[in-house]
Structures are given as structure tokens and as C-alpha cells.
N, C-alpha and C positions, 0 to 999 in steps of 0.2 A: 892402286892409286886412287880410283875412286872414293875407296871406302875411309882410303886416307882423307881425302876431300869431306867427304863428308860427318868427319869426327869418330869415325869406328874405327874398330880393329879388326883386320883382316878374320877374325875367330868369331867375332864378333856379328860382322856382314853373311855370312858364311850359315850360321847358327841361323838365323832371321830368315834367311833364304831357304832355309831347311826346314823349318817353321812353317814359309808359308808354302810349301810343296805338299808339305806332312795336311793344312788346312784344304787346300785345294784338290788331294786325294780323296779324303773323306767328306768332301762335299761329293765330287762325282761318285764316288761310293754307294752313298745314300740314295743317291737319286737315281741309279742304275735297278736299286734293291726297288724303289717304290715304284719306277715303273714298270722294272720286272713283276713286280706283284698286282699293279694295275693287268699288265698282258694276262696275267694268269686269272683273272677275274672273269667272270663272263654273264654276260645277259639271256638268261634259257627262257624260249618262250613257248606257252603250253597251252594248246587248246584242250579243253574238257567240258565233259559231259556235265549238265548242271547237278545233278547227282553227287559229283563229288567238290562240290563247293564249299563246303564247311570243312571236310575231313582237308582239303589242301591249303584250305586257309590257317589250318591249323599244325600241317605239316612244314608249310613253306617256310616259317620265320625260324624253324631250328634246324634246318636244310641250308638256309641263308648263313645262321652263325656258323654254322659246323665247316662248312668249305668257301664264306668269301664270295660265293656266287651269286644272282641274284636270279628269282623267278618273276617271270610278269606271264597273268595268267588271263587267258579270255573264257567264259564261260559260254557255252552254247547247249540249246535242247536238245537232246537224241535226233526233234524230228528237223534242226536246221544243221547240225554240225557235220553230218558228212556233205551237206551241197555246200557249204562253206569249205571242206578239205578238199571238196573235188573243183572248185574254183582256184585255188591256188594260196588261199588263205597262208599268212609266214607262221611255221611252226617249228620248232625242234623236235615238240613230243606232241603226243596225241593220245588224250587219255577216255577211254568210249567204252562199246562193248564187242565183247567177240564177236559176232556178226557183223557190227559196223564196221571190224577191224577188215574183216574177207573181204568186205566191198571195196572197202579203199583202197586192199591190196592188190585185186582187181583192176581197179581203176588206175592204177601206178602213182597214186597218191602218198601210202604206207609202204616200208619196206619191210618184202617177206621174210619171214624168220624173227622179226626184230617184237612179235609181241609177249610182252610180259605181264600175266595176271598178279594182281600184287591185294584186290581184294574181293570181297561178295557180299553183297545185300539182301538181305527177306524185306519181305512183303510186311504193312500192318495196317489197322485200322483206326481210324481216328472219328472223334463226333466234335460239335462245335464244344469249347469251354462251360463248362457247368450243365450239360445237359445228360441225360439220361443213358449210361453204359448198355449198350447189349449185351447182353451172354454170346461170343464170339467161339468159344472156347472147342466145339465139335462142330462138321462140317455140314450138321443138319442146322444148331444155332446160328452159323454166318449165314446160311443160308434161306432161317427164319427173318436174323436181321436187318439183310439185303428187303426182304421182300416188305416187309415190315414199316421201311423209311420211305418218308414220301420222296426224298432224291436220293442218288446214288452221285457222288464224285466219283469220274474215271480220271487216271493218267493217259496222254496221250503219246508217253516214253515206255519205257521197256517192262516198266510193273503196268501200265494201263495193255501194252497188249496183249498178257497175259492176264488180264481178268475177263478180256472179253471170250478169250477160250475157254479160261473156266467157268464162266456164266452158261457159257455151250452145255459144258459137262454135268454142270451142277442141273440143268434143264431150267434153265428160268430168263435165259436172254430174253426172250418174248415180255416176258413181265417188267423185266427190266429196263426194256431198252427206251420206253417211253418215260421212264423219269432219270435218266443217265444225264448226269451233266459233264462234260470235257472238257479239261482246261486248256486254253490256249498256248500255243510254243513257247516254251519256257517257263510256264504259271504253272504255280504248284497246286495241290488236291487242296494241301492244307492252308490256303486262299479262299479258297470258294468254297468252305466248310465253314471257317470263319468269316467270311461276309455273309453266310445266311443263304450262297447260292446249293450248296449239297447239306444234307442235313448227316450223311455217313460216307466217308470217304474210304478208298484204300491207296494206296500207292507204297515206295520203299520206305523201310522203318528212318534212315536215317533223313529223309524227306521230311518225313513228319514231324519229328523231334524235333530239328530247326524249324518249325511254322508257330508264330505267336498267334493266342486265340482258340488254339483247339486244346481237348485233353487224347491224348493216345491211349487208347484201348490196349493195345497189343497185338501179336502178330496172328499172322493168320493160323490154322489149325494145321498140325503139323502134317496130315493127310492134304491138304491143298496147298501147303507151302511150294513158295519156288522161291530160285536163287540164283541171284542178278552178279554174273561176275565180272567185274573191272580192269581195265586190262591198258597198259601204256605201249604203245608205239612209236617207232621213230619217222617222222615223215621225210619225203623224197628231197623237199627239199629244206630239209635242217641245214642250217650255220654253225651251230656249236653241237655236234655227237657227243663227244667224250661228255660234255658236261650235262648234257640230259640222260643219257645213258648213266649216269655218276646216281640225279635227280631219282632216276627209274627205280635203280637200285635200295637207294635210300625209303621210297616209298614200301615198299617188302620187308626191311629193317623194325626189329624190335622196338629203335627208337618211337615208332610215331602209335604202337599197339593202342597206347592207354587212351590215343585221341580218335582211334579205333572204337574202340567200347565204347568210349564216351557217344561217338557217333549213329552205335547203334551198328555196327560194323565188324566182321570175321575177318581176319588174314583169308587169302584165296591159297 
């Protein structure tokens, strides 16, 4: 009757009605799919080592395309980032060194079991831009060219505390230690090399290579080399596991090798 009323035919009303059922599906449709895709999305948040600041800045954006997810990352120095994890700091991942990893585990900060080394670092030497190369290449030469400069840049992270042991070894802490300069929490070697404060630095290669102003030597001599390994864990109180566990994984992945090497940087 209606549709009599209103100038149609019952096939007519009927069809239009089906029409907009058929509209009104595939809207709720669509919008079930975008916010299901929204849910599956997820915000991973990752405290790391400054050490590995280039290499994640350069993994993160093809981590981001590949799964949808996104990373937001804080950068901290060896010597603030576990009193920042043992504060309560919000993390999903925790990306440090084995030994930082023990402490936190320790601490009930990191959870045990959950560390994954995914890379390693050597040691190298750096002078200010344009200035004069040492022969670094045997471990009497670094050890001429240590004595040699009128400063020495130390790290104050994980390559600086192993130079101070090797200075032990090499027998020359004594000599050296009154022209050592140390960078501050979170300042790099190749800082104060280029500003004219160390005239020869050492610290990790891929340190160096990201600092403007210096030229890189090369690494240390393969009789005094060491090797800084990298290591991601999940902390206590993570919000999104699966998705940084996803992150963790990905960091170990073929995909991000070439920004590896570029870095200066070995798979662990």
C-alpha cells in the first residue's frame, strides 16, 4: 500500500530496499576491516643503547613498512640506561649489552630467557679531519700512537671500558692517563676529537663513522681487538610482546645486513 502511495511498484520498493541493505553492509564491512587493522597495529617502544642509533634508525622505517607497526625509540648511554630501566622507565624492548642484560635480569626489570643477540661491534680509531694518520696497524704502532698524541679520547660505554684495561696491558695507563680526556653521558669520542678536545680517539667503529669532523683510521689491531655484542630484551613491563618480539626478530633478519655493513657492523 505504501509503495502504492508512493508511486512504485511493489518490485520496485522491494529492489531499493535491497539496495540499501546491500549499501549499509558494506559500509559496516569496511569499517569493521579498518578498525580491525587499526587493532592489529601497534605502538612498540624501545629503549637502546646509543650505540645502536644509526643502525635502528635505519632499520626502523622498513620494519614499520613491512608489518604496519610502529617504533618510537629512546636513546640512552650504557652509563644512564640501566638506572633508567631499573626506575621503571615504559619499554617493550630493551636493546643494551649482555652484561647490562644480567643486571636488569637481576633487578626484575628484564625478563629471563628473553635475550637475543642480533649484533657486534669492534673497536676503531679516529684523528680530527685532515690531520695526520698514525700507523695504527700492530699493537706496538697503537701503541707508539697513543703515546705519541698529546690527548687520548676515552669512551665512557663499553669500548671506553675496555681501553682502560688495555692501557693496563699494553703498560702505558701511567703515561696516559694524564692526557685522557672522557666523554660525557652520552657524548661521543668523535665529539671531542672534532672540537679539538682529544687529538686521537678510540671508541666503537660504528660510533665513529656516524661523527662529522673526524677521519677514521681504522680498527684496532687484530691482537688487541674486542667485540661489543648487542643484545635485545623484553622488559617486565612490556604492553605489546608479540610485537616487539616480531621487532627483535626482524633486527637478526637478512633484511637490515646491508645497513649493517654500512654501519660498520657484523651479524652477532
Amino acid at each position: 500500500m505504501l509503495a502504492g502511495n508512493l508511486g512504485l511498484s511493489t518490485t520496485q520498493a522491494e529492489g531499493e530496499a535491497m539496495t540499501r541493505f546491500f549499501r549499509i553492509a558494506v559500509a559496516v564491512l569496511l569499517g569493521a576491516t579498518l578498525m580491525s587493522g587499526a587493532a592489529r597495529a601497534a605502538e612498540i617502544t624501545v629503549v637502546s643503547s646509543t650505540a645502536m642509533t644509526e643502525f635502528l634508525q635505519g632499520a626502523i622505517p622498513l620494519f614499520e613498512q613491512k608489518t604496519g607497526n610502529k617504533v618510537k625509540t629512546t636513546f640512552l648511554s650504557s652509563a644512564i640506561l640501566p638506572g633508567k630501566v631499573k626506575e621503571g622507565v615504559e619499554a617493550d624492548l630493551v636493546v643494551t649489552t649482555p652484561g647490562i642484560y644480567d643486571d636488569l635480569v637481576k633487578a626484575g626489570k628484564l625478563v629471563a630467557g628473553s635475550r637475543a643477540d642480533f649484533i657486534k661491534s669492534s673497536a676503531g680509531v679516529a684523528v680530527h679531519a685532515g690531520a695526520r694518520k698514525p700507523d695504527i696497524s700492530t699493537p706496538e704502532a697503537f701503541k707508539a700512537a697513543l703515546l705519541g698524541a698529546k690527548s687520548v679520547g676515552i669512551s665512557k660505554g663499553p669500548s671506553g671500558q675496555y681501553m682502560v684495561t688495555l692501557l693496563d696491558r699494553l703498560g702505558i695507563a701511567d703515561a696516559i692517563k694524564p692526557k685522557a680526556v672522557f666523554t660525557e653521558p652520552g657524548e661521543r669520542v668523535g665529539l671531542i676529537i672534532a672540537n679539538g678536545k682529544a687529538e686521537i680517539g678510540i671508541q666503537q667503529i660504528t660510533e665513529l663513522l656516524a661523527s662529522p669532523g673526524i677521519d677514521y683510521i681504522g680498527p684496532l689491531p687484530p691482537a688487541l681487538q674486542t667485540t661489543i655484542v648487542y643484545t635485545t630484551a623484553a622488559s617486565t613491563n612490556a604492553k605489546e610482546k608479540e610485537a616487539a618480539a616480531a621487532f627483535a626478530n626482524f633486527l637478526k633478519s637478512e633484511a637490515v645486513l646491508p645497513i649493517a655493513k654500512k654501519m660498520g657492523l657484523d651479524p652477532a
